[in-house]
N, C-alpha and C positions, 0 to 999 in steps of 0.2 A: 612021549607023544606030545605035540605043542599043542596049545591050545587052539581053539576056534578064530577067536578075533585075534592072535599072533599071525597066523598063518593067511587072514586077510589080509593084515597089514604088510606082511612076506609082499605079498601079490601087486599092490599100490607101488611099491616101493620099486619089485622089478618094473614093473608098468612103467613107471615114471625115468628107469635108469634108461629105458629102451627108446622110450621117446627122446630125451637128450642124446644121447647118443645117434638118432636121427637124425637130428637138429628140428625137430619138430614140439611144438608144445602138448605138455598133456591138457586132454578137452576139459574145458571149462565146466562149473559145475551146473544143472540143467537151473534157469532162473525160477525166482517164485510163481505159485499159480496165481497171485493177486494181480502180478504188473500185467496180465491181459487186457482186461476190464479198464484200465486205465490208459492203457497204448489207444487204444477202440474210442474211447473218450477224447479223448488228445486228436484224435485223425476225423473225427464227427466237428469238432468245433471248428479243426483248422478248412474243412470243408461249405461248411454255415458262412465261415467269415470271407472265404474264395465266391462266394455266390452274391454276399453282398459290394463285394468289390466291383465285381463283373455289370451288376442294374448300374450301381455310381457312374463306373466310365461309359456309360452308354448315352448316345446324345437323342433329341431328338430334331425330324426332318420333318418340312411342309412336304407334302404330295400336292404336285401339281397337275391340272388336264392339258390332256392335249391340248396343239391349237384349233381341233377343228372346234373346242370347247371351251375357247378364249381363256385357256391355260388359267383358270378359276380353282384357288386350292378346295383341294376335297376333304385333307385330313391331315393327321401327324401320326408319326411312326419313332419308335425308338430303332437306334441300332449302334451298336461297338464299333462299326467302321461302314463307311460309304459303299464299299463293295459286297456288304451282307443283304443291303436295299436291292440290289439286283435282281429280277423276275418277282420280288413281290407281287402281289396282285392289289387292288386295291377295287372295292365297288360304292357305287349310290345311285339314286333314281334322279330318274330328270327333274323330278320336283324340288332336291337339292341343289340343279343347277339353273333353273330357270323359274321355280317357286310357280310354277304350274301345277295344281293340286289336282288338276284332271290324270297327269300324266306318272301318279304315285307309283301305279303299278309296274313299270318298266324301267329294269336294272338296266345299268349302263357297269361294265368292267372294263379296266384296266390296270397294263403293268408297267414297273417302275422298270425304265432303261436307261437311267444314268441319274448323274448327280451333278450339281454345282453348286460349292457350300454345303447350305441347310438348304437348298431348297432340289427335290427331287422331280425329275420329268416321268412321264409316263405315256403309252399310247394304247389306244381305241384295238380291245381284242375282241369283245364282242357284246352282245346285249341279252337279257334273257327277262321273262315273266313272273311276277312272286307266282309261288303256287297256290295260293288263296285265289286271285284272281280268275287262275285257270278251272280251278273246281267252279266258282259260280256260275261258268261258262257250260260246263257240260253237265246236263240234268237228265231226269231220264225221260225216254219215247224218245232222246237226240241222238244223231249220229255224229260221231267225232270222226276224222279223217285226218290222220300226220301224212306229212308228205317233205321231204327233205330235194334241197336242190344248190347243187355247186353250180356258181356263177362266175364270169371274171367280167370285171369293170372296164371302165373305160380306159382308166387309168394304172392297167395289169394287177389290180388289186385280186384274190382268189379269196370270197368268199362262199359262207355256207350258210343257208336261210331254212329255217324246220317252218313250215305253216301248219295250222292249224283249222280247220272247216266247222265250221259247225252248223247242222242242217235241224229244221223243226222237226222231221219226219225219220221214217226209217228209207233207207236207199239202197238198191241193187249193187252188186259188187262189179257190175260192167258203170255204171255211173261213178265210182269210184276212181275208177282205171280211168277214162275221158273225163274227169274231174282234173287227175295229177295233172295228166298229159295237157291241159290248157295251163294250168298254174306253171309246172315248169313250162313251157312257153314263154308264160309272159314275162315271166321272171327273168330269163333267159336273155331275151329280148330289152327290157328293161334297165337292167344291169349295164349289157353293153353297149347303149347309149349312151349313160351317166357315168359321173365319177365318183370313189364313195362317198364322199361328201353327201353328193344329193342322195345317195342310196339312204345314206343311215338320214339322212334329215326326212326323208319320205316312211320308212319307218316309224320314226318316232312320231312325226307331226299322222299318221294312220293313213297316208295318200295312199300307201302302196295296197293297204289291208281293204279299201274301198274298190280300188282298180282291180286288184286278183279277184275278189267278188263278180267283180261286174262282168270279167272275162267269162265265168263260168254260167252265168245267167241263161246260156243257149240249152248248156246240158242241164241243170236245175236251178231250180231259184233257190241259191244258198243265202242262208240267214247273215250272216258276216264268215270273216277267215282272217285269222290273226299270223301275224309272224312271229311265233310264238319263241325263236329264237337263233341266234345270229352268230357265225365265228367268224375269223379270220384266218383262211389258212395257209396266203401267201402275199408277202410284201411286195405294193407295187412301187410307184416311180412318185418319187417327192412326196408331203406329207399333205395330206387334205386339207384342203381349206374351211376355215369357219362357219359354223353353220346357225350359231345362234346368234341372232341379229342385239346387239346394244342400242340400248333408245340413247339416240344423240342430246349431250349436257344441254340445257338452254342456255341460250346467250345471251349474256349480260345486256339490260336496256340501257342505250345512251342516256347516259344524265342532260334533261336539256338546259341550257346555258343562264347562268343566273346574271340579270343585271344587277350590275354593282348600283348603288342609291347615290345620285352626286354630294358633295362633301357639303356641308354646312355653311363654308364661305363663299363658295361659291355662287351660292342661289340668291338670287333678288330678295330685299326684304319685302317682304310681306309689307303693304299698305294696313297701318293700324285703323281699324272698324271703328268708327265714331261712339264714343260709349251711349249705351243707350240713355235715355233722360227719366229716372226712375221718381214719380211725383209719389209724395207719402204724406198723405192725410195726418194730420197733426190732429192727435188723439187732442181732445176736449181736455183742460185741466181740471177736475175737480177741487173745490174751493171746500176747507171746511164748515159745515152750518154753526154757525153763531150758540153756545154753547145758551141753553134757558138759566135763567136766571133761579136760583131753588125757589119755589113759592114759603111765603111765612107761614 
């Protein structure tokens, strides 16, 4: 009877004659449990060092504003390629673009829609209110009232306008209802007269927030009414025009015209002044006294 480990190695050996005979090789033997831990290692670093490669090639781009916003950079942005800039969004308040500190509270958004170089365009999506601001608005014993309303411009612009009421008192839910209905109204009305241009400049500068008040004065005396926020939700015809006014450079003052002095040979001489006649007392000589004679 063969032994134990003979008749193993029997077994390997057919194993091994059967595979050749194949033409296939016998399977390799299973690797150590060490080389894991290190394969894992190996594919962690080469991953670290793919991520720092990736920030390196990345450039950065100005963002620029529309022109209804005298195309005034707003910010920089990194990015791997010009076309990842595409639909960014980008926001600031009007007081970063016009340093009106009255006007802190209202966002201005927009998104990035092309590129030239490093410098990125962008247009006017909409505007919206911090919400600090909105809370000190609403207190309580007030009534707040949203009220949304799609408008199209003059210029087939399709915006969307949320307002906001705020009243000192409590109010009936039929004053509500003849609240909206005058606000969209005027909005209504308003809008398609103007192009947005003047829309979003009437917003921001609070013309519009005074006027939808004053509409509603018949049904109640509303305290103010904010437009508390604004989108875009269809492209009209060409791009708006400028709405924030540049104080014009001052103009240089004419320098007024210097006489040249005529030259020195030229000028007459001068008549020489008779010198004056300076009489000077002639100091007294003093004489020395005759010295005394020493007494004997």
């Amino acid at each position: 009877m063969a032994a134990p480990g003979v008749r193993k190695a029997d077994k390997e050996a057919a194993a091994a004659a059967k595979a050749a005979a194949k033409g296939t090789a016998a399977p390799a033997a299973a690797a150590p449990k060490k080389a894991a831990p290190a394969a894992s290692n190996a594919a962690a670093k080469a991953g670290a060092r793919k991520n720092k490669d990736k920030w390196k090639a990345k450039e950065w781009y100005n963002v620029h504003a529309p022109r209804m916003f005298n195309e005034t950079v707003i910010g920089e942005t990194p990015a791997a390629d010009p076309e990842y800039l595409i639909g960014r969004t980008a926001e600031v308040t009007v007081q970063d673009l016009t340093g009106d500190f009255s006007k802190m509270h209202i966002k201005l958004q927009f998104k990035i829609i092309g590129t030239d170089g490093h410098e990125a365009k962008t247009e006017f999506i909409g505007h919206d209110l911090t919400s600090d601001y909105v809370r000190r608005l609403t207190r309580r014993k007030k009534t707040k009232t949203d009220h949304v309303v799609d408008v199209r411009t003059a210029d087939n612009f399709g915006l969307r306008i949320k307002t906001m009421a705020i009243a000192d008192r409590r109010i009936q839910a039929a004053q509500e209802d003849a609240m909206r209905a005058a606000i969209g109204k005027y909005l209504t009305e308003f809008a398609a007269q103007n192009k947005l241009a003047d829309v979003v400049k009437a917003i921001i500068t609070g013309d519009m927030s005074k006027d939808t008040a004053r509409a509603c004065h018949a049904i109640i005396p509303i305290k103010r009414i904010e437009i508390r926020k604004s989108e875009i939700l269809r492209k009209g015809e060409g791009e708006p025009e400028s709405i924030i006014e540049t104080e014009p450079e001052p103009e240089p003052e004419p320098e007024a015209p210097t006489e040249e002095a005529p030259a020195a040979d030229s000028e007459a001489p001068a008549a020489e002044a008779p010198a004056a006649e300076v009489s000077v007392a002639e100091a007294p000589v003093e004489t020395p006294a005759a010295e005394e004679a020493p007494k004997e």
